[in-house]
C-alpha positions in Angstrom: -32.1 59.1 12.7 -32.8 57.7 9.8 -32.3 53.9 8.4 -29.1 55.2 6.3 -27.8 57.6 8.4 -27.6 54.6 11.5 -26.2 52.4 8.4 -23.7 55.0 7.3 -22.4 55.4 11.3 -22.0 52.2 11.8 -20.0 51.3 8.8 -17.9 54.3 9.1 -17.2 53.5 12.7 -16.7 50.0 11.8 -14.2 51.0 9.1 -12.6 53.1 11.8 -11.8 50.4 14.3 -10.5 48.0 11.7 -8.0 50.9 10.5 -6.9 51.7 13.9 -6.6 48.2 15.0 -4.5 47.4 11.4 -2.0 50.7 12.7 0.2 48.5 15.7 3.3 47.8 14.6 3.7 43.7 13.9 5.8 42.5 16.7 8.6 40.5 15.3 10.7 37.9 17.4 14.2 36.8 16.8 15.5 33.6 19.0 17.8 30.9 17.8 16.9 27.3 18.4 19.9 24.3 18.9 20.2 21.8 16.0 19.3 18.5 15.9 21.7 16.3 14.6 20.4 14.0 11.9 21.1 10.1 12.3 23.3 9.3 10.2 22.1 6.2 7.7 23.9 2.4 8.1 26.0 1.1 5.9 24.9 -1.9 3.9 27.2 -5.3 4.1 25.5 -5.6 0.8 26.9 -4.6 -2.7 25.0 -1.9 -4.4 22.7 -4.0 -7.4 23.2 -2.2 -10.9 19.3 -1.3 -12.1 17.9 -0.6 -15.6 14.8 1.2 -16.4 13.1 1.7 -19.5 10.7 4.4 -20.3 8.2 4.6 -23.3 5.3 7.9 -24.1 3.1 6.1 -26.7 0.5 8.5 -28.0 -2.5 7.5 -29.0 -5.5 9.5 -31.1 -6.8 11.6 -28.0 -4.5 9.5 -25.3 -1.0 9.5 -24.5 0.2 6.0 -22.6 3.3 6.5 -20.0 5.0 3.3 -19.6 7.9 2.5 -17.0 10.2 -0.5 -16.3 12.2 -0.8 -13.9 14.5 -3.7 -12.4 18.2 -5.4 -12.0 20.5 -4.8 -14.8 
């Protein structure tokens, strides 16, 4: 046999297993797992702070400049 004709079995067998290995059928599982309850976050003793923040986009020629600040009221 010739250098093609071994080339052109091989591949075409080669394409023949990965067709006939891609044929199962996917085997899909169903299960249900029990929930984990979240903890549950504290309460603070402390009163909630009022907080400002002020924002700014400054462009500039072939720059634009993103400032942010942020604090109590």
């Amino acid at each position: 046999m010739s250098k093609r004709k071994c080339l052109a079995v091989a591949c075409s067998l080669a394409l023949v297993l990965a067709v006939l290995a891609g044929c199962e059928q996917d085997e899909i599982r169903r299960y249900q797992v029990p929930r984990e309850e979240s903890p549950k976050p504290h309460a603070s003793s402390r009163k909630p702070q009022a907080e400002r923040m002020l924002a700014a986009i400054v462009p500039r020629d072939d720059q634009t400049w993103f400032i942010k600040l942020a604090g109590p009221k």
